[in-house]
VEXFIDREN-486910 format. One record per residue: z, x, y of N, C-alpha, C in turn; residue in one letter; chain. Coordinates in steps of 0.1 Angstrom, whole numbers, padded with zeros to 4 digits. Last residue first. Layout:
N
PT    n.zz    n.xx    n.yy   ca.zz   ca.xx   ca.yy    c.zz    c.xx    c.yy   resn   chain
PT       Z       X       Y       Z       X       Y       Z       X       Y      A       A
...
This chain:
319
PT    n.zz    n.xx    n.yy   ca.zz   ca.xx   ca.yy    c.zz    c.xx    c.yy   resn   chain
PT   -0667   -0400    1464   -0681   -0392    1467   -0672   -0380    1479      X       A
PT   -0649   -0419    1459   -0648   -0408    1451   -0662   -0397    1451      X       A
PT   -0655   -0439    1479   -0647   -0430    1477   -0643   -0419    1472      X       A
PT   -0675   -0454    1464   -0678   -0447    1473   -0664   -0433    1482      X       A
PT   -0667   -0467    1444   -0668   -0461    1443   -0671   -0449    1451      X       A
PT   -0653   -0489    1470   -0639   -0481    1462   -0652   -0466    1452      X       A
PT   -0676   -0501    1475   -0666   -0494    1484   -0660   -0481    1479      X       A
PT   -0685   -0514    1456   -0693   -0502    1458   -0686   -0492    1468      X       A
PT   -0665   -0531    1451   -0668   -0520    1438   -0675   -0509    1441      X       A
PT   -0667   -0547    1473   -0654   -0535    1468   -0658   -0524    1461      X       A
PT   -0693   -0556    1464   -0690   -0551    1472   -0680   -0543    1476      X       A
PT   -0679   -0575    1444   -0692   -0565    1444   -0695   -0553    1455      X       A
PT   -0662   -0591    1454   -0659   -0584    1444   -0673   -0569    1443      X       A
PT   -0680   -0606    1474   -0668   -0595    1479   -0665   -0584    1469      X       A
PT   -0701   -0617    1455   -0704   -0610    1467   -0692   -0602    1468      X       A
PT   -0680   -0634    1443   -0686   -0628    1437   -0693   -0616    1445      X       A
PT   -0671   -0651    1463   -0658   -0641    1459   -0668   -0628    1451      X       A
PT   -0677   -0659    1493   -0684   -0658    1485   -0674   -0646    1475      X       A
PT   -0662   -0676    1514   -0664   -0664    1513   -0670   -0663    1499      X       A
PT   -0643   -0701    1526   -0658   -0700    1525   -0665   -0689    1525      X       A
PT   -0621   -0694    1515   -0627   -0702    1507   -0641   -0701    1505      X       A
PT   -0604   -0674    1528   -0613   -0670    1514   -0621   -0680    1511      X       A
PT   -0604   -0680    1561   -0604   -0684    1552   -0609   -0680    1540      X       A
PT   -0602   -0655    1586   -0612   -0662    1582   -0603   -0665    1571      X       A
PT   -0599   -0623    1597   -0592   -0636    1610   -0607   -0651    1603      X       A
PT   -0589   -0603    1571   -0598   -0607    1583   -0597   -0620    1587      X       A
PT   -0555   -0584    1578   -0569   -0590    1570   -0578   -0596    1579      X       A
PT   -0552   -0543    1583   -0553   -0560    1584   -0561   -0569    1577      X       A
PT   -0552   -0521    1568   -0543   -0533    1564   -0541   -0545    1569      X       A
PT   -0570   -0510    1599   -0565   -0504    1583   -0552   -0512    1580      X       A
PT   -0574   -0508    1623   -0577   -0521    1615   -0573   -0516    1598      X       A
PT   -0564   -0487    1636   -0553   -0495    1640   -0558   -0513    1633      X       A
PT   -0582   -0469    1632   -0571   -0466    1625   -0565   -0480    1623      X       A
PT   -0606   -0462    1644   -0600   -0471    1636   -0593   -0478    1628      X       A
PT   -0610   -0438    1656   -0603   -0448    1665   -0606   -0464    1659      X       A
PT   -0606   -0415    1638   -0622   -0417    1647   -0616   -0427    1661      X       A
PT   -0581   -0410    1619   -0586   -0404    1636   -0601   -0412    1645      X       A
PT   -0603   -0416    1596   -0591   -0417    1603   -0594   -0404    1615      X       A
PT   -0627   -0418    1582   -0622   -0427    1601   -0612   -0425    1606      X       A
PT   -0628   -0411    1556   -0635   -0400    1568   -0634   -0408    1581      X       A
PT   -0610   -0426    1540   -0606   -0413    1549   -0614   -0407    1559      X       A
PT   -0625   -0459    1549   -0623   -0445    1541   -0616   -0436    1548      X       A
PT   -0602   -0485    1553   -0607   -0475    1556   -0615   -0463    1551      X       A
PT   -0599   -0515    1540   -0596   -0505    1540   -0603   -0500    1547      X       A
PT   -0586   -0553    1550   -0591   -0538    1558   -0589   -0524    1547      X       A
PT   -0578   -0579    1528   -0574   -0569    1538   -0582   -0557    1540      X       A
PT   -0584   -0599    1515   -0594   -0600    1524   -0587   -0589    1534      X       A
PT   -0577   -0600    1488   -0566   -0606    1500   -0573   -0603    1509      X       A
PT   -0598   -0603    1475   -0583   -0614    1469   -0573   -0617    1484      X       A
PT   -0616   -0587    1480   -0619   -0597    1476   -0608   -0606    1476      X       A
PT   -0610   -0561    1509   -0605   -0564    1494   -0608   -0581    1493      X       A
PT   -0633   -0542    1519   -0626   -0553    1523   -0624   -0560    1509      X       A
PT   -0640   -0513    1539   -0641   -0525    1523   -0633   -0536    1529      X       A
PT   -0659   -0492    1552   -0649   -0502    1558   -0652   -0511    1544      X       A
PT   -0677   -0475    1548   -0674   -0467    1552   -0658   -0481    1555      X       A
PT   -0703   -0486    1538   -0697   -0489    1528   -0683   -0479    1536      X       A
PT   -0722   -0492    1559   -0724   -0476    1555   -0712   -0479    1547      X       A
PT   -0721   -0517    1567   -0729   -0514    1562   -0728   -0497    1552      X       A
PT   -0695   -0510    1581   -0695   -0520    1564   -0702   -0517    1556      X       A
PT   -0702   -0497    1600   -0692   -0491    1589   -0692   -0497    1580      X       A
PT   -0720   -0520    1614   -0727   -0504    1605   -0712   -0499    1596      X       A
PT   -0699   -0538    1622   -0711   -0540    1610   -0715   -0529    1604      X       A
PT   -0685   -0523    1635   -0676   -0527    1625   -0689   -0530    1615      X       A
PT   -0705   -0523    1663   -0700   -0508    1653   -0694   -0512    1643      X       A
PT   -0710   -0554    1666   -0721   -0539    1661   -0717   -0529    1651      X       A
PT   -0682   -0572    1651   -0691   -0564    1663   -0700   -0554    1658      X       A
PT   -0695   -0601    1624   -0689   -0584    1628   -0694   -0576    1644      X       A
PT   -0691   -0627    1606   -0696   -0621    1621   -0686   -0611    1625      X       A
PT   -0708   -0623    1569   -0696   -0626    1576   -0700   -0621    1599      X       A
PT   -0717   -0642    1542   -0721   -0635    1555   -0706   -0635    1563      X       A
PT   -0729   -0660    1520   -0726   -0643    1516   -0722   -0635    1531      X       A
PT   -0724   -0683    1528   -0706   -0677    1520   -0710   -0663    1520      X       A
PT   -0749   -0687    1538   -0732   -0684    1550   -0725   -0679    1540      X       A
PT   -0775   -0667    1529   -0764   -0680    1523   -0750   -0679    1534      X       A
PT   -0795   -0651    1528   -0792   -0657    1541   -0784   -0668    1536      X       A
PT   -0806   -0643    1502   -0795   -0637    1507   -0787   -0640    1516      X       A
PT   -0829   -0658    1500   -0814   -0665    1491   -0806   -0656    1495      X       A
PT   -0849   -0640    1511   -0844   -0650    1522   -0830   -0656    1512      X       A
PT   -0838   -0602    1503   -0844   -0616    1504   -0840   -0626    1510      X       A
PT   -0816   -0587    1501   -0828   -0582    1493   -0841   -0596    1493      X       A
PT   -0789   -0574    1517   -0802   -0589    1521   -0809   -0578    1513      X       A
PT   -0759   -0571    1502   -0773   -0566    1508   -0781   -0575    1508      X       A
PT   -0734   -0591    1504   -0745   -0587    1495   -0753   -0582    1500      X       A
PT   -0725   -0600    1528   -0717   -0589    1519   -0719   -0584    1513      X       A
PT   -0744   -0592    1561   -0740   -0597    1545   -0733   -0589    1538      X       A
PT   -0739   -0603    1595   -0739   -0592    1583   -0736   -0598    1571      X       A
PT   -0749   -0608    1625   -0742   -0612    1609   -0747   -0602    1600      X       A
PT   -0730   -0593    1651   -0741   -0593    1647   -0736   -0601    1634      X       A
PT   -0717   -0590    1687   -0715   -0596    1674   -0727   -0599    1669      X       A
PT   -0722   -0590    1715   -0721   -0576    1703   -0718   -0581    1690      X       A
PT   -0730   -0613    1722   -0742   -0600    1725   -0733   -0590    1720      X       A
PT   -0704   -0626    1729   -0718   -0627    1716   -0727   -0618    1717      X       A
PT   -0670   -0619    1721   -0684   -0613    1731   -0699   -0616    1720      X       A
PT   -0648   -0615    1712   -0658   -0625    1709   -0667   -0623    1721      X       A
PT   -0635   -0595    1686   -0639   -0595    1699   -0645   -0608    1701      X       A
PT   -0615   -0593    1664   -0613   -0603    1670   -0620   -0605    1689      X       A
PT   -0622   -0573    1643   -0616   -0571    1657   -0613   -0584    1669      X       A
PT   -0628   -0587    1623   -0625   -0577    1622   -0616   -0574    1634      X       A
PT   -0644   -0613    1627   -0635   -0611    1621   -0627   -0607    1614      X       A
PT   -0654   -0617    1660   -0657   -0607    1647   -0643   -0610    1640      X       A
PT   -0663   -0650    1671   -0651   -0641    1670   -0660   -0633    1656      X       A
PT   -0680   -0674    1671   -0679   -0668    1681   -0671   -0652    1682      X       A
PT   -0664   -0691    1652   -0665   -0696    1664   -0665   -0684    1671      X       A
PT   -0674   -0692    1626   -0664   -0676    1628   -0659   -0681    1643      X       A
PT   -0693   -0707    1619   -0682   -0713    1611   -0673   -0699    1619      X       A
PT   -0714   -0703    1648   -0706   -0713    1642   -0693   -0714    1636      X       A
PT   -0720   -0676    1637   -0711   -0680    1649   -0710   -0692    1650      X       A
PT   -0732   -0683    1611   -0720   -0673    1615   -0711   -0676    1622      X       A
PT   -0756   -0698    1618   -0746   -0704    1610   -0732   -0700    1611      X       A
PT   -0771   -0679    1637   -0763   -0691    1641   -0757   -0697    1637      X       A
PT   -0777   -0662    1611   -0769   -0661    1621   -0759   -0671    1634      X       A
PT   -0792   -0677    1602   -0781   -0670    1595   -0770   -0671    1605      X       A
PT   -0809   -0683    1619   -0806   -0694    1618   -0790   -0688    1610      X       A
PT   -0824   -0653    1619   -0818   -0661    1635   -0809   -0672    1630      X       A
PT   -0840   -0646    1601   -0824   -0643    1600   -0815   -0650    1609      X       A
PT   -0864   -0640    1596   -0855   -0652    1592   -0845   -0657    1593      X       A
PT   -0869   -0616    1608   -0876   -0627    1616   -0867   -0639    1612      X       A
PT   -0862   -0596    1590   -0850   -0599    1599   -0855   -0609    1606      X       A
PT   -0883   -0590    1576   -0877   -0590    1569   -0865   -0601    1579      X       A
PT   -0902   -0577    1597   -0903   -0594    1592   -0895   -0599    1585      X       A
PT   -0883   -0560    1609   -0893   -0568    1614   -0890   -0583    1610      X       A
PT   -0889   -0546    1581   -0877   -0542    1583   -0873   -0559    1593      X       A
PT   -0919   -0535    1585   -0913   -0544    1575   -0898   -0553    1580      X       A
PT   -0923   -0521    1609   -0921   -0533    1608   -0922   -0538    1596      X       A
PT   -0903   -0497    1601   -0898   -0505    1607   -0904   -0520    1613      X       A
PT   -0927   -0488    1582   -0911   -0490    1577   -0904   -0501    1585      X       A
PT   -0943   -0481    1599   -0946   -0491    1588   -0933   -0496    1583      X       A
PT   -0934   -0462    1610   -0934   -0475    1619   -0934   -0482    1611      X       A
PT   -0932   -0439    1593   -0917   -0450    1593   -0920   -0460    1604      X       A
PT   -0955   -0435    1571   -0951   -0439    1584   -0939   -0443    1587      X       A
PT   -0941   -0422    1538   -0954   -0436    1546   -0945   -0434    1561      X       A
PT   -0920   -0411    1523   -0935   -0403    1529   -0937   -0408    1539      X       A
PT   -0906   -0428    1515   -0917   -0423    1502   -0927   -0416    1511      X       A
PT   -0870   -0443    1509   -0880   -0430    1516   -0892   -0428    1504      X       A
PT   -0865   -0471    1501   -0863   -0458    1496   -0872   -0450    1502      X       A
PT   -0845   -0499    1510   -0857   -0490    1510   -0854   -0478    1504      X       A
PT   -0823   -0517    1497   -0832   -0517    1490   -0845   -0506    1492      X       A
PT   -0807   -0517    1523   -0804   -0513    1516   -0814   -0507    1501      X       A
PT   -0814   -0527    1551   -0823   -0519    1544   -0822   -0509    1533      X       A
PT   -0809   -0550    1557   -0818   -0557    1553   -0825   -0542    1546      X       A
PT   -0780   -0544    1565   -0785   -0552    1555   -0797   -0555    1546      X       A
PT   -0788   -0509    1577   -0781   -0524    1578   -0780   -0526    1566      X       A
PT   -0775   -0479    1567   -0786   -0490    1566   -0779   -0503    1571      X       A
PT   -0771   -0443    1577   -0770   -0457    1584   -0782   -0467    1579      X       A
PT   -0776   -0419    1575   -0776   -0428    1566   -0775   -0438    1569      X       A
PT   -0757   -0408    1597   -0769   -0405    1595   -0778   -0412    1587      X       A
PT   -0735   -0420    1608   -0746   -0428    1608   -0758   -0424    1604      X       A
PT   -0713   -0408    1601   -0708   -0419    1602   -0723   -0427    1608      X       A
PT   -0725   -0382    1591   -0709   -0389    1589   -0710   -0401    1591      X       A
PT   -0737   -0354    1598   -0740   -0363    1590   -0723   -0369    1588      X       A
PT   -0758   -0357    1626   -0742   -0352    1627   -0745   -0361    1612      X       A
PT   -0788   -0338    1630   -0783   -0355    1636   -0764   -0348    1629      X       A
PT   -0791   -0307    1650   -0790   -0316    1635   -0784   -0327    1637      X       A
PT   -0792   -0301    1681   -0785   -0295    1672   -0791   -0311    1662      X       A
PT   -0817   -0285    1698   -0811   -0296    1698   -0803   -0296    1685      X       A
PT   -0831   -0261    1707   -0819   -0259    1706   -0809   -0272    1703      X       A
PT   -0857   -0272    1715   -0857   -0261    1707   -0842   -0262    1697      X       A
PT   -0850   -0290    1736   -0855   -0294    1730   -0852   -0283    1713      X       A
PT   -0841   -0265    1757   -0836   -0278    1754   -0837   -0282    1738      X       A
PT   -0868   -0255    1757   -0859   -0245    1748   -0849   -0252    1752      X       A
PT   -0878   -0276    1773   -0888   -0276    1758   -0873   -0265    1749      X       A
PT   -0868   -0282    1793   -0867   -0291    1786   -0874   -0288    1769      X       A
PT   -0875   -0261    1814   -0863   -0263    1805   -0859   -0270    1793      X       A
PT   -0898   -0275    1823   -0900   -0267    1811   -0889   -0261    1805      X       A
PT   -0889   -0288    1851   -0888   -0296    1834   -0895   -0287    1820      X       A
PT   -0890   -0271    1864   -0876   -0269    1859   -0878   -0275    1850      X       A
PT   -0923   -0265    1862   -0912   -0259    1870   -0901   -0260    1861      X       A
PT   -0943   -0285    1839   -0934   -0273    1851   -0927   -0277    1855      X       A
PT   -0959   -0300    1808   -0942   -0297    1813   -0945   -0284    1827      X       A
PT   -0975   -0302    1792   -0978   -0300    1807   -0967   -0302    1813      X       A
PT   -0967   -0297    1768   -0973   -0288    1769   -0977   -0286    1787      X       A
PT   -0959   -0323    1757   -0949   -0312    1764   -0957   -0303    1769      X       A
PT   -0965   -0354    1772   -0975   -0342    1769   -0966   -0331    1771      X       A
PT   -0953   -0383    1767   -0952   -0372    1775   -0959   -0359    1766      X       A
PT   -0956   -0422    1771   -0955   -0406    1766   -0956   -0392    1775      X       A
PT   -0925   -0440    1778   -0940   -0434    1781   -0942   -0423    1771      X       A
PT   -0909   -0469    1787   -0913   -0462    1780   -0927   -0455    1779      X       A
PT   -0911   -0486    1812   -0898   -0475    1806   -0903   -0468    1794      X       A
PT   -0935   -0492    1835   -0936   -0487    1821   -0917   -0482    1815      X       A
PT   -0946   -0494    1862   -0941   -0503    1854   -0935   -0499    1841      X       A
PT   -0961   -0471    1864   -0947   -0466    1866   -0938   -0482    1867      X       A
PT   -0977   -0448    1842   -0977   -0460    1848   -0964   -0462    1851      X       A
PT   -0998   -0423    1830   -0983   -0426    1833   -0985   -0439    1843      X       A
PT   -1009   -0410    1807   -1012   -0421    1808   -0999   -0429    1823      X       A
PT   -0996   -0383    1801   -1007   -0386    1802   -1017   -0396    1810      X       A
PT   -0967   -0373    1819   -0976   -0382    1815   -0990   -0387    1814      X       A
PT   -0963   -0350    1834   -0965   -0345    1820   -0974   -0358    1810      X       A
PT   -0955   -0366    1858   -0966   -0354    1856   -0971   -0347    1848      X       A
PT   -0931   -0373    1851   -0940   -0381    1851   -0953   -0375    1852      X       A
PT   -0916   -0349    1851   -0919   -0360    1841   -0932   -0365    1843      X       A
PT   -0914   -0346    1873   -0917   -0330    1869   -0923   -0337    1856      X       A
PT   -0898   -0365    1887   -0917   -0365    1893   -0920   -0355    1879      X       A
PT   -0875   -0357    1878   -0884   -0370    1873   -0898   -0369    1874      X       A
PT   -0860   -0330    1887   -0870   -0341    1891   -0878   -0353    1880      X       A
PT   -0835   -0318    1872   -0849   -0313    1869   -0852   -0331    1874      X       A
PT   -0806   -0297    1879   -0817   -0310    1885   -0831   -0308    1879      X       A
PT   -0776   -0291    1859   -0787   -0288    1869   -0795   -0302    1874      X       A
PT   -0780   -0303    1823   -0771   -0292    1839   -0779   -0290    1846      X       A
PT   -0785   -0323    1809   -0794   -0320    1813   -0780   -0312    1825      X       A
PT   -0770   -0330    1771   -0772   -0333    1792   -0779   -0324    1795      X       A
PT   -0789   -0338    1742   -0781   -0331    1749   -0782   -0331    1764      X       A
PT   -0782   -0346    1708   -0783   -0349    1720   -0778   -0341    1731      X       A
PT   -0775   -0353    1681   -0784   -0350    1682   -0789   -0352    1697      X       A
PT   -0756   -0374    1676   -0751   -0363    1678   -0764   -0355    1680      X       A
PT   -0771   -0397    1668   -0758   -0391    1660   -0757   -0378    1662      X       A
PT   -0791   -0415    1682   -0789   -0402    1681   -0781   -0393    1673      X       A
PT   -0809   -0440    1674   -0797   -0440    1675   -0798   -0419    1673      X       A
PT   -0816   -0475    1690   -0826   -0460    1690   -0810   -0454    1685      X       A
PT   -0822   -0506    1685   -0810   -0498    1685   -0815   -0482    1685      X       A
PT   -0836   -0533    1694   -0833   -0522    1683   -0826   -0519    1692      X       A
PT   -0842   -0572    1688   -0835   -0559    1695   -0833   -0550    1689      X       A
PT   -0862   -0594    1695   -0863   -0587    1682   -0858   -0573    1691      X       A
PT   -0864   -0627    1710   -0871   -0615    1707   -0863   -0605    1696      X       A
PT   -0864   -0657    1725   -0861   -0649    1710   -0868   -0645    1714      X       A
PT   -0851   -0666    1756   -0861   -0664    1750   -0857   -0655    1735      X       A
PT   -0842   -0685    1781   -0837   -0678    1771   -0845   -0676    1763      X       A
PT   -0853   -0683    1815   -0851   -0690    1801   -0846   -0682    1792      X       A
PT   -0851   -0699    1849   -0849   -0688    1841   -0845   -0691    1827      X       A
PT   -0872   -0691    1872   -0872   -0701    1867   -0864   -0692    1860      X       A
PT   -0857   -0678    1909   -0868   -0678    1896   -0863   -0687    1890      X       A
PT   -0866   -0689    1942   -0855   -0687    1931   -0863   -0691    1919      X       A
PT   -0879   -0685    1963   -0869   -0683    1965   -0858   -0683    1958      X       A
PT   -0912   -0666    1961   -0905   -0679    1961   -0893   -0679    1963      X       A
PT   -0951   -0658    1959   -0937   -0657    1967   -0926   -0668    1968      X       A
PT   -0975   -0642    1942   -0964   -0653    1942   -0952   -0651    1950      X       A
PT   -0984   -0614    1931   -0982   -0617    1947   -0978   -0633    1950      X       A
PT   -0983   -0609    1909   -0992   -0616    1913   -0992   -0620    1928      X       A
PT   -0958   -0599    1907   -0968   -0592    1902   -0983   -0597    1908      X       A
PT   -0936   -0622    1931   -0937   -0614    1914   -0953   -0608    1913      X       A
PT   -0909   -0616    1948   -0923   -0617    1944   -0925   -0614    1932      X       A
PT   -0880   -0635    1961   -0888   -0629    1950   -0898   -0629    1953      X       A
PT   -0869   -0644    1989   -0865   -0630    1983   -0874   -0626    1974      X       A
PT   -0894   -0654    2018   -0889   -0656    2006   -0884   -0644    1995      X       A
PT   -0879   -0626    2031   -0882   -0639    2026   -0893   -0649    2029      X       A
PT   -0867   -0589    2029   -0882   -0605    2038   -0874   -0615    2029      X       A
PT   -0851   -0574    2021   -0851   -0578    2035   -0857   -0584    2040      X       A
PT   -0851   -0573    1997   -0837   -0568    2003   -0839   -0577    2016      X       A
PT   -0866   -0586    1971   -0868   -0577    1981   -0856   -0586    1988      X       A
PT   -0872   -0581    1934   -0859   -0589    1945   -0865   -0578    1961      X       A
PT   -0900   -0590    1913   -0889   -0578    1923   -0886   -0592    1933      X       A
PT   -0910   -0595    1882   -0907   -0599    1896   -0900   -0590    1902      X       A
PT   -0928   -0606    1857   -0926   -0593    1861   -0924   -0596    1879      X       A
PT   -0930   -0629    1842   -0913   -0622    1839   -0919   -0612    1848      X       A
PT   -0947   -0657    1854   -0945   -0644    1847   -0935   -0640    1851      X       A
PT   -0952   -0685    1865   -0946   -0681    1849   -0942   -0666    1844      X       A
PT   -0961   -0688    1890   -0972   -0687    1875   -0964   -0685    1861      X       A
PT   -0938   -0701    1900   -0959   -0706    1907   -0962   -0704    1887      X       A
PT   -0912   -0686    1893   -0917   -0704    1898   -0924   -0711    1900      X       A
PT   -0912   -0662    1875   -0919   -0665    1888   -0919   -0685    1886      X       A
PT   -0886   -0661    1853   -0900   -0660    1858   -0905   -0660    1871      X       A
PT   -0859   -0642    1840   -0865   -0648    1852   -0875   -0647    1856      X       A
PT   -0850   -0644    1806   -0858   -0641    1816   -0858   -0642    1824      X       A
PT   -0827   -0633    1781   -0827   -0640    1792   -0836   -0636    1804      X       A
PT   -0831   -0632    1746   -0828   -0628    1762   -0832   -0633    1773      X       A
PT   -0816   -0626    1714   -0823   -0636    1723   -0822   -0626    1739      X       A
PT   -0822   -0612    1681   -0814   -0618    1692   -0822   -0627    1701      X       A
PT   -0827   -0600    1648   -0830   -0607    1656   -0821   -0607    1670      X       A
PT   -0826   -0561    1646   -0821   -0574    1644   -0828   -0585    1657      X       A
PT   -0830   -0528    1637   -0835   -0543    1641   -0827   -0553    1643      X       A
PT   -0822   -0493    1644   -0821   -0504    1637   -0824   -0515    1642      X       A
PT   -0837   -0461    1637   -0834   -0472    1642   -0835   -0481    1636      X       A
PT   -0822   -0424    1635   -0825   -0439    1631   -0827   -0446    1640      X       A
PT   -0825   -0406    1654   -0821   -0400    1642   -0821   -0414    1628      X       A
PT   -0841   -0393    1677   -0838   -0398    1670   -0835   -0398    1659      X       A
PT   -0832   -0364    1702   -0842   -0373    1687   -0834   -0382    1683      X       A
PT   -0828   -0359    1736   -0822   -0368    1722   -0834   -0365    1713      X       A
PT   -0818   -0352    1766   -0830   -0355    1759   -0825   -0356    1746      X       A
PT   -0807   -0360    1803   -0810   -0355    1792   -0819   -0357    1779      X       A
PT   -0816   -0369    1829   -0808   -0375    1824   -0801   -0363    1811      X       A
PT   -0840   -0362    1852   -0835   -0361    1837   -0825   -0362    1838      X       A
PT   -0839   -0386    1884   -0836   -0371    1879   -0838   -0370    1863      X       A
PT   -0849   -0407    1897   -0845   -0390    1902   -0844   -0385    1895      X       A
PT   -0846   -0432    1880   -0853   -0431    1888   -0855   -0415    1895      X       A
PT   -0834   -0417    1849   -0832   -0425    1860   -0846   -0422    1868      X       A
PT   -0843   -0405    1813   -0844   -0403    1829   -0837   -0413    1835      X       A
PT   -0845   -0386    1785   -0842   -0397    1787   -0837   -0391    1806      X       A
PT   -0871   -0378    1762   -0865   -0376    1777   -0861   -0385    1786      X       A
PT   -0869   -0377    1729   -0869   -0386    1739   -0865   -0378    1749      X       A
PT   -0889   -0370    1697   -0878   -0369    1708   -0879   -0373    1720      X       A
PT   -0887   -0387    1667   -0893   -0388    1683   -0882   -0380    1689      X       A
PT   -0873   -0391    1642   -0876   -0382    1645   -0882   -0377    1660      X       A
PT   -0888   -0423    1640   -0875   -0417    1635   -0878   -0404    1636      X       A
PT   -0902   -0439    1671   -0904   -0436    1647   -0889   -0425    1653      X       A
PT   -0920   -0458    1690   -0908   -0448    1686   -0907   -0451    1674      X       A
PT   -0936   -0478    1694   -0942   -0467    1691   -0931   -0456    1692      X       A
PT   -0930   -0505    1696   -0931   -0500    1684   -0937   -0491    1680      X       A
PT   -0928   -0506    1728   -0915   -0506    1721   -0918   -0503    1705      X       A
PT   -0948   -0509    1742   -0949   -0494    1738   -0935   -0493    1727      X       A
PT   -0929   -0527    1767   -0940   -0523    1759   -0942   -0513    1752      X       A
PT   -0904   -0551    1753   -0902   -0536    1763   -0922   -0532    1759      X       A
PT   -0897   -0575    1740   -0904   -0577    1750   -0906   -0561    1757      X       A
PT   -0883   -0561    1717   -0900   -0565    1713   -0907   -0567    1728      X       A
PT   -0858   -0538    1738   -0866   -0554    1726   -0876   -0552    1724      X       A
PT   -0835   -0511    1734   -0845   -0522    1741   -0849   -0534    1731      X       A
PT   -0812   -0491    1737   -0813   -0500    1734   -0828   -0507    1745      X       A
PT   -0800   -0457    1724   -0807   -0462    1737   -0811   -0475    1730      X       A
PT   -0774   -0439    1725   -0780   -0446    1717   -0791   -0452    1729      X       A
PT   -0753   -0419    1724   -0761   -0421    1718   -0766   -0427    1712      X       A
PT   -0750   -0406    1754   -0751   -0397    1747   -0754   -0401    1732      X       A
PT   -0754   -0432    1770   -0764   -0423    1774   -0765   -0414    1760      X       A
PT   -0755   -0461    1760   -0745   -0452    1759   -0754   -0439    1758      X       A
PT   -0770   -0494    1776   -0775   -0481    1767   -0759   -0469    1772      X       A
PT   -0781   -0525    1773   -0770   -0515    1776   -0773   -0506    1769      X       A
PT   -0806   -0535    1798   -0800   -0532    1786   -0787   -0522    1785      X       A
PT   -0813   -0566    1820   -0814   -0550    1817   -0814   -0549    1801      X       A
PT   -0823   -0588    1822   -0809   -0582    1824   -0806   -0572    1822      X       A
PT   -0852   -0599    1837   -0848   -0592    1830   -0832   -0585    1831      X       A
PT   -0868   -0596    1864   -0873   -0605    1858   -0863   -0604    1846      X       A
PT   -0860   -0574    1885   -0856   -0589    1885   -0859   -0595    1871      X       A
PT   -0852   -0546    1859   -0862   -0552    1870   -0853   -0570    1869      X       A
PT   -0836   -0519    1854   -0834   -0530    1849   -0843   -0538    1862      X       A
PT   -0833   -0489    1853   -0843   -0496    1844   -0845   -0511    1847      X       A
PT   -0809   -0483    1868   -0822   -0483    1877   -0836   -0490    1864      X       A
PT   -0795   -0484    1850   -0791   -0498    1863   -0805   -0498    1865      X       A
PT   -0808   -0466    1821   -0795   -0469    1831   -0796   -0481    1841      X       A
PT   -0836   -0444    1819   -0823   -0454    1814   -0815   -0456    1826      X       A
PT   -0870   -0445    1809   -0856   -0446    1821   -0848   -0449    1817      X       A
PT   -0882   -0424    1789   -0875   -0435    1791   -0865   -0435    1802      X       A
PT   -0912   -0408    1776   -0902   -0407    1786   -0896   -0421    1789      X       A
C-alpha cells in the first residue's frame, strides 16, 4: 500500500512527484523501497481515502540527490512541523528545536511506471479498510504490504478492480530501456535481482552526469527545459560499461525526451543534429520538436556514437 500525494510528504523530506494515473516516484532513502518488482500491484492512497490501483509495468533507476531536514540535537531525517507549540519541530526522538539542519544527500531514484495499466477508484473506500489488510502495518511507512485476502467492506472492490485491470498499453513504454538496460535480456531470475544490478550499474554515473549539466549548462537539448530535477544524462551509445560514461557519448534530456530516445522512438541525425520523430508520436504532443536541432555544438558529440545510433533509429522504423 502506497500513500501518494502532499499528504506523503513528512518535515524531514521534499516529498516526491508522482502523476497519479502513471507513475509513482520514490528513492533508496523510502523503506521497503527494493521490494517492488515488475508486475506488483499497487493500492495507491492519501491519508482518507484509495486513490486507485496500478501494476506495474517497469521500473527505472538513476542516480540523483535529495534534500533532508534533520533534527539539530541528533541528526535524524524523521521530523514533524507542529502547527501550534513551540518550539515548531520534533523529531522521532522527542528532540525539540526551531530550525532543522538541512543537507543534500545522494541517493538512487526510481520511477514505478504503469502504461496504462491503471485504474480510479469511484466512490469512497476508507484507507483504514487498507490498513487493516496490513499485515505488518506501521503508519511511518509509504510503503506497505497488503494481504488481499483480508480486504472488507468497500476495499474488496478492490480485488474485481484488480481483476479487470487492463494490459500495460504496448507503445511508448512497455519496452522502455534506459541506458544502462539495453544489454539485459529477460531469463526468468527475480527482477529485484535485475534491478539491483541495474543499481550498481548506475552508482557511477553521478560524475557523468555532472559532466552533462556542466557542458549543456543545465538545459535539455531537446526542449530547452532547465529544471534540474527533470533533466537526466543519457547516452548515445548504450551504457554497456563504465568507458561508456565518456561526455562526447552523452547528451542532457528531460525525463520523457530521454525514454523516447531510449526507446529509439526520437533520432537524431549525426550531420545536422536535427529531431526525427517516429510516426507512432505524432499527435502524442511532440510534434512541435520534429525538424529542430538540438540547442549544442557537433563538436563535442561523438559522431561515431550518433551515426550508430541513427542506424538503429531509422531501422527501427521499418518495424
Amino acid at each position: 500500500m502506497l500513500s501518494l500525494g502532499s499528504e506523503r510528504e513528512y518535515a524531514g523530506n521534499v516529498g516526491y512527484d508522482d502523476e497519479l494515473e502513471t507513475v509513482y516516484r520514490y528513492d533508496s532513502f523510502v523503506p521497503n523501497h527494493l521490494q517492488l518488482s515488475k508486475g506488483d500491484l499497487l493500492i495507491l492512497c492519501n491519508r482518507v481515502k484509495v486513490l486507485g490501483i496500478a501494476k506495474i509495468s517497469r521500473i527505472l533507476a538513476h542516480d540523483g540527490s535529495k534534500e533532508l531536514s534533520r533534527c539539530s540535537v541528533c541528526g535524524i531525517a524523521t521530523i514533524k512541523v507542529r502547527k501550534n507549540k513551540r518550539p515548531q519541530y520534533r523529531c522521532r526522538d522527542g528532540h525539540e528545536f526551531d530550525k532543522p539542519d538541512v543537507t543534500s544527500e545522494q541517493c538512487i531514484r526510481y520511477s514505478a511506471w504503469f502504461d496504462g495499466a491503471f485504474q480510479a477508484v469511484r466512490g469512497t473506500i476508507p484507507v483504514q479498510q487498507v490498513r487493516d489488510a496490513c499485515p505488518r502495518y506501521n503508519g511511518q511507512l509509504a510503503m506497505q504490504e497488503v494481504d488481499l485476502s483480508l480486504l472488507e467492506g468497500m476495499a474488496k472492490n478492490l480485488l474485481r478492480m484488480a481483476e479487470a485491470l487492463p494490459e500495460a498499453v504496448r507503445g511508448l513504454g512497455l519496452v522502455a530501456a534506459d541506458a544502462a538496460e539495453d544489454a539485459y535480456v529477460p531469463d526468468g531470475r527475480d527482477e529485484r535481482k535485475r534491478i539491483a544490478r541495474e543499481i550498481r550499474a548506475r552508482r557511477g554515473q553521478a560524475a557523468f552526469r555532472q559532466k552533462l549539466r556542466e557542458r549543456f549548462r543545465d538545459t535539455c537539448v531537446v526542449t530547452r527545459c532547465r529544471l534540474p530535477d527533470l533533466l537526466e544524462a543519457a547516452h548515445i551509445s548504450p551504457y554497456l560499461g563504465e568507458k561508456d560514461n565518456h561526455p562526447s557519448n552523452g547528451l542532457l534530456l528531460r525525463a520523457d525526451i530521454h525514454t523516447l530516445f531510449d526507446l529509439d522512438l526520437l533520432g537524431i541525425h549525426p550531420e545536422t543534429l536535427v529531431i526525427h520523430l517516429h510516426p507512432r508520436l505524432k499527435g502524442m504532443g511532440y510534434d512541435s520538436f520534429s525538424g529542430v536541432a538540438l540547442e549544442c555544438e557537433p563538436q563535442g558529440l561523438s559522431r561515431e556514437a550518433l551515426e550508430a545510433r541513427w542506424s538503429q533509429f531509422q531501422a527501427g522504423l521499418q518495424k
